[in-house]
N, C-alpha and C positions, 0 to 999 in steps of 0.2 A: 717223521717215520710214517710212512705209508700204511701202515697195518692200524694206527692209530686215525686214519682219517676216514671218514664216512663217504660212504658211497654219493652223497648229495654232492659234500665240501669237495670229492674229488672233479666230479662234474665241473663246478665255479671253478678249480685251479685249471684244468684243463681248457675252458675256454678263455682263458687268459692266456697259453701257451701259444708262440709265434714261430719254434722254431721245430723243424723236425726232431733234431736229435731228442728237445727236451723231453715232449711226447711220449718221443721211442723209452728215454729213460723210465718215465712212468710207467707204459706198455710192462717193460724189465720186471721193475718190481711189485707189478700185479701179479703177474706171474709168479715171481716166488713169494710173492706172500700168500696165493692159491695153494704153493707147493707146501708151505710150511704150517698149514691151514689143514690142508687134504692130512698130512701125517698126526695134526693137531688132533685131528676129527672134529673140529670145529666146521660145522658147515655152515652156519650162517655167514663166519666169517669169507669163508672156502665162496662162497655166491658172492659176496661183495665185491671180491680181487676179481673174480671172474668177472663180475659188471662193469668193475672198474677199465679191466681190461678193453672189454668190447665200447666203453665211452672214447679211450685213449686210439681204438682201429676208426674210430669215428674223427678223431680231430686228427689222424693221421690223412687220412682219405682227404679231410676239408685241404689241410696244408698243400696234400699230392697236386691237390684239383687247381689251388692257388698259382701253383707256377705255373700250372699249362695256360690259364688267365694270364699271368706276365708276361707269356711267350708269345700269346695269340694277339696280346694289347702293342707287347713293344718290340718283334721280334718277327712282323711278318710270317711268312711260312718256311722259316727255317726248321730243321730237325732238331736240335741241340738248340740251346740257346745259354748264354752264364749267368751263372747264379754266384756272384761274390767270385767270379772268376774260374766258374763250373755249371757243368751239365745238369740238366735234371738227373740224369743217369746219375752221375757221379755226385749229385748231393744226396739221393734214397742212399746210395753205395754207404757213404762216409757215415750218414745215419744208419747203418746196419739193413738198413728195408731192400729189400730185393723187387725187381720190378712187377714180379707177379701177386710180390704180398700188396705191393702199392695200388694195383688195379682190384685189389679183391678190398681192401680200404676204401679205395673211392666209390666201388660199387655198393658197401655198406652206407656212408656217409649220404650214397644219391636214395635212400630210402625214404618215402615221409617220415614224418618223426612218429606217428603211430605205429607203424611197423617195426620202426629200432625200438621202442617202449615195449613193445607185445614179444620181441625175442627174447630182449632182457631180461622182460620176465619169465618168461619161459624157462630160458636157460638157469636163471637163479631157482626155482621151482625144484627143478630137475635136481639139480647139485643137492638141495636141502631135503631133498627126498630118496637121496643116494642112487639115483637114474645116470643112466649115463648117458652124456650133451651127442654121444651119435646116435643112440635111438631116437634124442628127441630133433633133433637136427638134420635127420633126413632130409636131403634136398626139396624132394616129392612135397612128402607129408607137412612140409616147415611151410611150403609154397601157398598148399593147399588149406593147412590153417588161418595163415594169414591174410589170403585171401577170404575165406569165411567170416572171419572178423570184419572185416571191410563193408565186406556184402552185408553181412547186419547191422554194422555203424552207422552206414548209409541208410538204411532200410529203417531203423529208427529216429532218423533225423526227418527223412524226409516224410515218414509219415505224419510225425506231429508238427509240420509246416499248417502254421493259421490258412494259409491257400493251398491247395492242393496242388503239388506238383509229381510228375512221376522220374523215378530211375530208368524204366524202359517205357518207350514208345514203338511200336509199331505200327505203321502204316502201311497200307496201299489204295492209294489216292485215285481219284477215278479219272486216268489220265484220258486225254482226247488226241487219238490218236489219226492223224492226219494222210489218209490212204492218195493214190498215187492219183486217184479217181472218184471223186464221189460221187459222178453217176453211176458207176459200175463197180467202185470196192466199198459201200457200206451194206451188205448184203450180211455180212460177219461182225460189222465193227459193234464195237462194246457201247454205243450210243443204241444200239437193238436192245440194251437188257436193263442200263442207267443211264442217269442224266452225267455226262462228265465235265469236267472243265477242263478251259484255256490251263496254258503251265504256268502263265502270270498270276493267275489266280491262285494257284496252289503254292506256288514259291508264298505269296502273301500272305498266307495262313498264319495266324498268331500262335505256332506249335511254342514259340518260344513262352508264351504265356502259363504254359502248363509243362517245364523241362527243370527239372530239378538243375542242381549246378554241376552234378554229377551224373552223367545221363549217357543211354546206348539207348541207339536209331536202328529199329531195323525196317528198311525199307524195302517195298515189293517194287520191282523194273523189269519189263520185257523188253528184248535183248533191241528193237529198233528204238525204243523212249530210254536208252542206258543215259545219255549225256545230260537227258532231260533231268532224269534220276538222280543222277549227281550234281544237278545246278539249284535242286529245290532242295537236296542235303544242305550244301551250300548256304543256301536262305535260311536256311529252319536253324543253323550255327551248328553244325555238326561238319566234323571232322571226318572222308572215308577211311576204314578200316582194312576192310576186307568180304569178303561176300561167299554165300554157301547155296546151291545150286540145286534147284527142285528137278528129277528128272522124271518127267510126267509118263505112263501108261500108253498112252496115244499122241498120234502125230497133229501139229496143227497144222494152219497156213504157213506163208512166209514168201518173200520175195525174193531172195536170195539162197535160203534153206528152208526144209520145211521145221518149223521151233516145231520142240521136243521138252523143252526146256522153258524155265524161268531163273530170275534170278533175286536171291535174299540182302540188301545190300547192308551191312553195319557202320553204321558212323558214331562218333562219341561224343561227346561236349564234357568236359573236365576231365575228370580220373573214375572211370567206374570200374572196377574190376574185374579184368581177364583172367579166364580160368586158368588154373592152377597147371602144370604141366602133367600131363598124362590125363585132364579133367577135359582133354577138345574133343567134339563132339565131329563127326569126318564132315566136309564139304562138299560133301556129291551126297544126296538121299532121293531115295526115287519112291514115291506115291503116286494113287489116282488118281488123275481127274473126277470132279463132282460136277456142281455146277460153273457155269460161266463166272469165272473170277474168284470162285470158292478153292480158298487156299487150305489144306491137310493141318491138323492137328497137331501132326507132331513137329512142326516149328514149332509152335507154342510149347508143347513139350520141352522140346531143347530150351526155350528161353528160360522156363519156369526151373529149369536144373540150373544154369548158370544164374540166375537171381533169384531164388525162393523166398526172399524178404521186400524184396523191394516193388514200393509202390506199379504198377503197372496198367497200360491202359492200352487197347486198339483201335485204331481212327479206320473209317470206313469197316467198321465191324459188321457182318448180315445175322441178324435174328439176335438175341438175348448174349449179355457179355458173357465170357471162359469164367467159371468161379473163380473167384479170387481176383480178376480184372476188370475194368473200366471199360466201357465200351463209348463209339460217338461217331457217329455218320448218319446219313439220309434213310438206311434200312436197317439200322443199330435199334432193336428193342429193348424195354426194360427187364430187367433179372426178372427170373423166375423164382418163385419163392419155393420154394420144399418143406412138406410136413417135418 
């Protein structure tokens, strides 16, 4: 009898189950054991059927995902393929699952398993506290906590690393920008204000020395060194993402247009966590120009609202590190201290 078994023991039987329906069976009588639970007013029990539940949408989804593996391994790119002489369609069917329950399975199941662990309880929470699971289950809000959890999971691992590594990194690297003419175009170039380097040099940089295993790049690139940008993402083991777009006050040079603009590039290296939905911050922001190469504040801003925990550092930082971050380049001074 199901109502007799524990929320562990059901875990252990469940991943023992191979076949859809039997799953589905379980899924069933979680469900009314929740029902007969809820009327009970037993709620600790009423949380368990419910966990149960959601472990049983969990090896559902694993199963779902299984046959599209048998399909993809022995089946070519056919649509349909048989299953004991059936469709995937027509075995969710036969097992009661409908095709939209089976995708919202498999999209639980592709969860880390700290995330299914953190609804769980949630949800079980809730139940015992006689909340009800669509308050706490708001799409939004479920997204956003979850993600919060993350960002400090990570934010406390990595800070107690015996070597220091960080979750973000930001850079802008003193790139050497190569004019059509160096008799006649280094009049402006950025070799007038810093020493820069070759891009072999900087693709070379040991950033991987100091990149936690869960880590976001954000990289500074003007719009002619883009590819450059991205080849030293590349090197450093970062993944592109996506990029958010500085629109400066005044007009500069350019060969082709006069830039107006810069560009913020993000690249990742493991799983760090992307903001929650409705938590993005727009992709166009327009600030002053300061000085030559001095990039606004409120990037860092934005960075410090999407990771508030996590270690963080700027390479080619000018003057004294942001409180609360690391700083390291050729004009990177020591923190300041305050009474």
């Amino acid at each position: 009898m199901l109502g007799l078994i524990k929320y562990d023991e059901a875990c252990l039987v469940l991943a023992q189950v191979a076949k859809l329906d039997e799953a589905k069976t379980i899924q069933n009588k979680a469900d009314a054991l929740r029902v007969y639970s809820h009327q009970a007013h037993n709620l600790d029990m009423e949380a368990d059927a419910w966990a149960i539940r959601k472990r049983a949408e969990d090896r559902l989804g694993e199963l779902s995902l299984e046959l599209e593996k048998a399909h993809k391994a022995g089946r070519g790119c056919e649509v349909q393929f048989p299953i004991d002489g059936k469709s995937k369609k027509q075995a969710l069917e036969e097992a009661g699952i409908s095709t939209s329950a089976a995708q919202r399975y498999e999209r639980f199941h592709l969860l880390p398993e700290w995330e299914k662990r953190a609804r769980i309880e949630a949800g079980k929470a809730a139940i015992r506290a006689g909340r009800s699971l669509a308050d706490v289950f708001d799409r939004q809000n479920d997204k956003k906590r979850c993600r919060e959890a993350r960002e400090l999971q990570l934010g406390q691992i990595q800070c107690a690393l015996p070597k220091r590594k960080y979750g973000v990194i930001v850079a802008d690297p003193e790139w050497l920008f190569q004019p059509w003419s160096r008799e006649t175009g280094m009049d402006r170039a950025a070799d007038n204000h810093y020493p820069t380097s070759a891009i072999d040099v900087i693709k070379t940089r040991d950033v991987a020395a100091i990149t936690a295993d869960d880590c976001a790049l954000f990289l500074w690139a003007t719009q002619p060194m883009l590819p450059q940008a991205l080849d030293v993402m590349e090197s450093w083991g970062f993944d592109y993402k996506s990029h958010i777009v500085w629109l400066k006050d005044r007009i500069g040079t350019g060969y082709w247009f006069r830039n107006k603009h810069e560009l913020l590039l993000l690249g990742t290296r493991g799983s760090p966590p992307c903001p929650a939905l409705g938590q993005q911050w727009d992709s166009v922001w327009e600030a002053a120009r300061r000085g030559h190469s001095e990039k606004p504040e409120i990037f860092l801003e934005m960075i410090e609202c999407y990771f508030p925990t996590l270690p963080k550092i700027e390479l080619n930082r000018r003057g004294p590190p942001r409180r609360g971050w690391d700083a390291w380049g050729a004009e990177a001074e020591p923190s300041r201290k305050t009474a």
